[in-house]
C-alpha positions in Angstrom: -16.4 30.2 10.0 -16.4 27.0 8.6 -14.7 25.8 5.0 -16.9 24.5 3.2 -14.1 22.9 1.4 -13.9 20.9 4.4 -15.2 17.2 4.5 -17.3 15.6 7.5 -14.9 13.1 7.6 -11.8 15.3 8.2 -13.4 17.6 11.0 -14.4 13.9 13.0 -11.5 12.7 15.4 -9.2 9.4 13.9 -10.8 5.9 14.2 -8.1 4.9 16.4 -7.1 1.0 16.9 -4.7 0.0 19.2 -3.3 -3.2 19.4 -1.6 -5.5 22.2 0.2 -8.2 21.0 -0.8 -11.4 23.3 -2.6 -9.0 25.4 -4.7 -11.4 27.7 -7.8 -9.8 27.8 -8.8 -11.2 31.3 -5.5 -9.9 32.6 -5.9 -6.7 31.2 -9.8 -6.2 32.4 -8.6 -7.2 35.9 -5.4 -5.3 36.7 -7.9 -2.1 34.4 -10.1 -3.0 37.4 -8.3 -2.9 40.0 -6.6 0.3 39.0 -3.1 -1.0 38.2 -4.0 0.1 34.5 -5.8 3.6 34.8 -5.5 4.5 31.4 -6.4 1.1 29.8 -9.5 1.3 32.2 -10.1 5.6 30.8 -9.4 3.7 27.1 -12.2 0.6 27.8 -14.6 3.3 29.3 -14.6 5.4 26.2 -13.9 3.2 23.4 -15.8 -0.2 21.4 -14.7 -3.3 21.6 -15.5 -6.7 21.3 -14.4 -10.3 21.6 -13.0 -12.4 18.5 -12.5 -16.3 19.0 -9.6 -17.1 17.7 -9.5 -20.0 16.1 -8.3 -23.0 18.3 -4.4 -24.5 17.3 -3.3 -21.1 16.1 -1.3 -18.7 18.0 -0.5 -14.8 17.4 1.8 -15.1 14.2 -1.0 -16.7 12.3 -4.3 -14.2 14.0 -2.4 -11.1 13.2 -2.2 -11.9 9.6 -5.9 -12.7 9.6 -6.7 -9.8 11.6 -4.6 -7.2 9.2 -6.4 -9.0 6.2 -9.8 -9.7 7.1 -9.0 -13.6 6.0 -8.4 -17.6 7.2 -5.3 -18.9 7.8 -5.9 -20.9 4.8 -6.3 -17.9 3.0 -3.1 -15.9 3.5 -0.8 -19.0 4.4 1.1 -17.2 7.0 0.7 -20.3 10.3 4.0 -18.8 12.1 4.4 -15.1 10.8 6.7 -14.5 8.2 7.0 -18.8 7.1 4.2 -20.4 5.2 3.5 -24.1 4.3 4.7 -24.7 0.8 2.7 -27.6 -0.4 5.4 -28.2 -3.6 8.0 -29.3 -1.6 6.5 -30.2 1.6 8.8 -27.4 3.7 8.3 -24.8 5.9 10.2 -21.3 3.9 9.9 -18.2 4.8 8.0 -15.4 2.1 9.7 -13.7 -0.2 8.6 -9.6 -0.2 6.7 -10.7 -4.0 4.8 -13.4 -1.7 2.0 -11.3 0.7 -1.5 -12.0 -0.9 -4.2 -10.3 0.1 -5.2 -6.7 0.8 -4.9 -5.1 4.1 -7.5 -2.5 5.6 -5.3 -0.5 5.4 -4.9 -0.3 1.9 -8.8 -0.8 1.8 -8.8 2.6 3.4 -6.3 4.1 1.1 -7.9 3.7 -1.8 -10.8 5.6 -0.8 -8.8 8.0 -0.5 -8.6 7.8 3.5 -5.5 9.4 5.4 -4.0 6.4 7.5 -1.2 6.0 10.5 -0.4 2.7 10.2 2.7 1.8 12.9 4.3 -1.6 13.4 1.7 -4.2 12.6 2.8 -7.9 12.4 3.8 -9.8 10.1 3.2 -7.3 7.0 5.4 -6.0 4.4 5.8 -2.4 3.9 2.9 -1.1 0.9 4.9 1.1 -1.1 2.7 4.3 -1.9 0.1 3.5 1.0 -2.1 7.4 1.3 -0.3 8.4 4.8 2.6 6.4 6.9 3.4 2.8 7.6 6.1 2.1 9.7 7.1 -1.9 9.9 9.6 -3.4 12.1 10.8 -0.9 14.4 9.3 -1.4 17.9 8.1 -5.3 18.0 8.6 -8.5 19.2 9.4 -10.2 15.5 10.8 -8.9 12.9 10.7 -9.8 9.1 14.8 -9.4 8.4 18.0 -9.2 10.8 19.8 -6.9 8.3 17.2 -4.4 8.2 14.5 -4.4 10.3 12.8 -0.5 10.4 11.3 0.4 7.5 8.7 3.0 6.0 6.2 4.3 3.4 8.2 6.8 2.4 11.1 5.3 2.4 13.2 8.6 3.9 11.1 8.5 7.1 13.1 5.7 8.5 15.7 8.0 8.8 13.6 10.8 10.8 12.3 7.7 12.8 15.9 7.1 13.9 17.1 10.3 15.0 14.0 11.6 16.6 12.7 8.2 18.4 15.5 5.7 18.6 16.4 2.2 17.7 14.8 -1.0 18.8 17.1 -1.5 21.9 16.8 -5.3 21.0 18.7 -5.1 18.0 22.5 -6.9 18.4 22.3 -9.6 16.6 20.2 -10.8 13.4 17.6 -12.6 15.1 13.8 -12.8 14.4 12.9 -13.0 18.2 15.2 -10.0 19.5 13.8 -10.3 22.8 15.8 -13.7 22.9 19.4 -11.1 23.9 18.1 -11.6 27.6 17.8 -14.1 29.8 15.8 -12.3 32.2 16.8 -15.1 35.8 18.2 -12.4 38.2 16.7 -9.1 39.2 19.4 -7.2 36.8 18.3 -9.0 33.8 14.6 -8.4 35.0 14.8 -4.7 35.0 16.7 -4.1 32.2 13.9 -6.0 30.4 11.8 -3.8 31.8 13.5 -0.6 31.0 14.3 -1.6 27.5 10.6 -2.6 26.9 9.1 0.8 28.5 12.2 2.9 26.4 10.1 1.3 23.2 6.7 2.2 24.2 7.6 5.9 25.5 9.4 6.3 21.5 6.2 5.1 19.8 3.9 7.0 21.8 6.3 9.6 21.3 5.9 9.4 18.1 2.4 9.3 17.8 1.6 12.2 19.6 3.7 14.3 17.0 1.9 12.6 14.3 -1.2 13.2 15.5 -0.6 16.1 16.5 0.8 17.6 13.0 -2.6 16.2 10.6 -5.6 15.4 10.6 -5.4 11.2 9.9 -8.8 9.3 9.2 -7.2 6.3 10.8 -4.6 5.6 13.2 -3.6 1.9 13.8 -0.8 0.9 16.1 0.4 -2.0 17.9 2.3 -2.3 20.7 4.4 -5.6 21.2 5.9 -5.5 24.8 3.3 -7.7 26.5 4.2 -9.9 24.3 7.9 -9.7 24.6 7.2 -9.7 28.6 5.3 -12.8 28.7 7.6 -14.4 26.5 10.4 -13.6 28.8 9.1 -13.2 32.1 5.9 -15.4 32.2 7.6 -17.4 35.3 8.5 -14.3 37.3 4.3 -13.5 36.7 3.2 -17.2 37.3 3.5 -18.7 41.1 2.8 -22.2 39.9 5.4 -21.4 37.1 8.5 -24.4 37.2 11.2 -21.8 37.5 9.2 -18.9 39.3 11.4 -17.8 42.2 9.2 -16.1 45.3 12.6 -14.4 46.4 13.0 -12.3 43.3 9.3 -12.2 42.8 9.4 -10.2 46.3 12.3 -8.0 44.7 11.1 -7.1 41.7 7.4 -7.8 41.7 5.5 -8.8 38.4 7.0 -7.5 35.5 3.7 -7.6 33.1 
């Protein structure tokens, strides 16, 4: 018997919006194809999508911004992630946590009262009272601080986030890039990039199955930086043509993206 307490809104399943941080959509659509990706194929089959241009001279620290916002790069200021232009003295500074301008869907969402899963987006600050969870810096290729790079809304689910899921396994030094611990030139190297990259996704899966699992959210959005970190890294293992691509451990290891 139905409540009739119950909203139409809460009985549909999550809008759910994944993202893949310098995801190259002809890459993706032809290993899907192929049947190297089976579940990105199941997840094109059954989902929307559609193409945005991104505008040309700008690269993913500035499009993620405009994404998450709905605005220009002109708009929000953010050309390389966290730094911004600052027209008073001609510099390039980073933002202070007062700085973000600008509302993200998110919070667009929230307002209305909406239940929203919001999981490692870049180049955002955490929104203090959001309706739901965001989780900031814990799985991804940038981060905003080197002294302390997970956090939450709540504040005491970092803690959970820690002992249930892990740490980013790039996490020894205070660096923005923390990919940049490896230099991934010999098969060792290679694979343990590869390992320490598939450790991250398996946590954040992981730990949005029990989320979604435990309520009924109105939105989940989640992004998942490790194609990112992989082409950063291992772009020349991928690339024949690539300067410092070497066929032998090609052969060894095969492509790591």
């Amino acid at each position: 018997m139905e409540n009739p307490n119950d909203s139409a809104i809460t009985k549909k399943p999550p809008t759910i919006v994944f993202g893949l941080d310098s995801g190259d959509y002809r890459l993706c659509e032809e290993w899907a194809d192929k049947g190297d990706l089976p579940n990105l194929r199941k997840f094109i089959q059954r989902s929307q999508r559609r193409k945005v241009n991104n505008p040309l001279g700008f690269e993913a620290s500035s499009l993620w911004p405009s994404f998450n916002l709905g605005a220009d790069v002109d708009e929000h200021g953010q050309f390389d992630g966290f730094n911004v232009f600052d027209t008073k003295s001609y510099t390039r500074r980073r933002l202070g946590k007062k700085e973000f301008t600008g509302t993200y869907f998110w919070q667009h969402l929230s307002d209305l009262g909406k239940r929203v899963l919001v999981v490692d987006p870049p180049y955002v600050p955490v929104i203090e009272g959001i309706n739901g969870i965001q989780v900031i810096d814990w799985m991804t290729h940038d981060v905003r601080t080197g002294d302390n790079w997970l956090q939450t809304s709540p504040p005491e689910l970092a803690q959970a986030i820690t002992q249930d899921f892990g740490v980013n396994p790039f996490s020894k030094s205070k660096i923005s890039c923390p990919s940049d611990e490896i230099r991934p030139n010999t098969e060792q190297a290679i694979r343990g990039m590869c390992d320490s990259l598939k450790t991250r996704i398996r946590a954040k899966t992981e730990f949005l199955k029990q989320q979604l699992s435990q309520e009924k959210w109105d939105c989940c959005y989640c992004v998942f930086h490790e194609l990112h970190d992989m082409g950063y890294m291992c772009w020349h293992v991928h690339d024949t043509a690539h300067a410092d691509h070497d066929p032998e451990i090609r052969e060894i290891v095969g492509d790591p993206l």
